[in-house]
N, C-alpha and C positions, 0 to 999 in steps of 0.2 A: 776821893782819897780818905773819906771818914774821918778819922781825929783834927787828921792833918788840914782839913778843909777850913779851920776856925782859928785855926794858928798865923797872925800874920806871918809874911814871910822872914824878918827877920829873926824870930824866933825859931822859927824851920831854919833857918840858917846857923842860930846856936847850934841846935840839934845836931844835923848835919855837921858841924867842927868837934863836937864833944863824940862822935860814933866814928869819927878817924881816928880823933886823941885815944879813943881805948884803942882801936885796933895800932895807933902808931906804938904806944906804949906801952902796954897794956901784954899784946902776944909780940913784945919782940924778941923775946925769946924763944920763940917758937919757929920752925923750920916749914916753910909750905913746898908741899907738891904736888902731884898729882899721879896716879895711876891708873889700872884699870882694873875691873872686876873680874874675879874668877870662879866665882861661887855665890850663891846666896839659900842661909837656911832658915826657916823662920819657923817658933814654936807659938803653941796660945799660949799666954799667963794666965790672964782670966778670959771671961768673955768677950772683952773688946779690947786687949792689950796684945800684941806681941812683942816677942824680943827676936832679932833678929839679928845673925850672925853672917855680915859681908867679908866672904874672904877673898883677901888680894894679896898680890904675890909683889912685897916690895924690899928692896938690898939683900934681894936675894934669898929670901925664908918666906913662910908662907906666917902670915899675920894677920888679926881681925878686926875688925870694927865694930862695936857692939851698940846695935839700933834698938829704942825701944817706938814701938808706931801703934796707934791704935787706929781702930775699925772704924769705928764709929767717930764724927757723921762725915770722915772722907773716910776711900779709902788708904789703906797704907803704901804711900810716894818711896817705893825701893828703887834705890837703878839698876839696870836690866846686866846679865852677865856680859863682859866687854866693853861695857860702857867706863867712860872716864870719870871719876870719883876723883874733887879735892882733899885733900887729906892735910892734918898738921902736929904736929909733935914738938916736946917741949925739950932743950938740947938736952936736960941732964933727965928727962925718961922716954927713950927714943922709945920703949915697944909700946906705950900707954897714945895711942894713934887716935884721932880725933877726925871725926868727918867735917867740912866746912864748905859752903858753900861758895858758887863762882865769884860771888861780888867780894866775900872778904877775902878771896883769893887773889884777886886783882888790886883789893884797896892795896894790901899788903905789901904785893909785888912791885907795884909805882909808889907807896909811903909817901915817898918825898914829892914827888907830885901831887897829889890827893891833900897830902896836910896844908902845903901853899896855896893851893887851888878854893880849899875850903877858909882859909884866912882872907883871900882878896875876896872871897864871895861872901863874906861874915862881917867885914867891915865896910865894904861896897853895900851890902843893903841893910847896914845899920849906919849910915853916913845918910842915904838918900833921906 
């Protein structure tokens, strides 16, 4: 686990309670969902940069996601036409649509489970 392998674990446990606290607080205003792909186009910038343009079809209008992914030393992680794309939006700029991935999709979705989960497991291994 790299960093995390030198961290006891009650400190992995702050950690852990403070990356719910932003997602519980932090994006509550923000709307999650999820659709699916209908396009993908991708230009170079420089030599190992692209920006890429995922379009998907959501409330009805065609709307984009705007990725920037470089080459180098992975390739560029797009998802494939069809595939399901989390997405989240903020209520007062619904067209400014934001990619996100499954985990903060789900912290999200359970909040209230997740933040009490993260408390009994924050003060359970700073009690031991």
């Amino acid at each position: 686990m790299g960093f995390f392998r030198f961290l006891p674990f009650k400190y992995l446990s702050i950690l852990i309670l403070l990356f719910v606290m932003y997602i519980f607080f932090y994006k509550k205003n923000n709307i999650f969902d999820y659709t699916t792909v209908k396009k993908i186009s991708c230009k170079n910038i420089t030599i190992n940069r692209y920006k890429c343009n995922i379009e998907i079809d959501y409330n009805g209008k065609k709307q984009y996601i705007y990725n920037y992914r470089r080459r180098y030393p992975l390739p560029p992680i797009l998802p494939e036409v069809g595939q399901t794309v989390y997405i989240s939006y903020n209520k007062d700029e619904p067209d400014k649509i934001i990619e996100e991935n499954i985990g903060i999709y789900y912290i999200n979705k359970y909040r209230y489970i997740m933040f009490i989960l993260s408390v009994i497991i924050c003060f359970y291994l700073n009690i031991k």
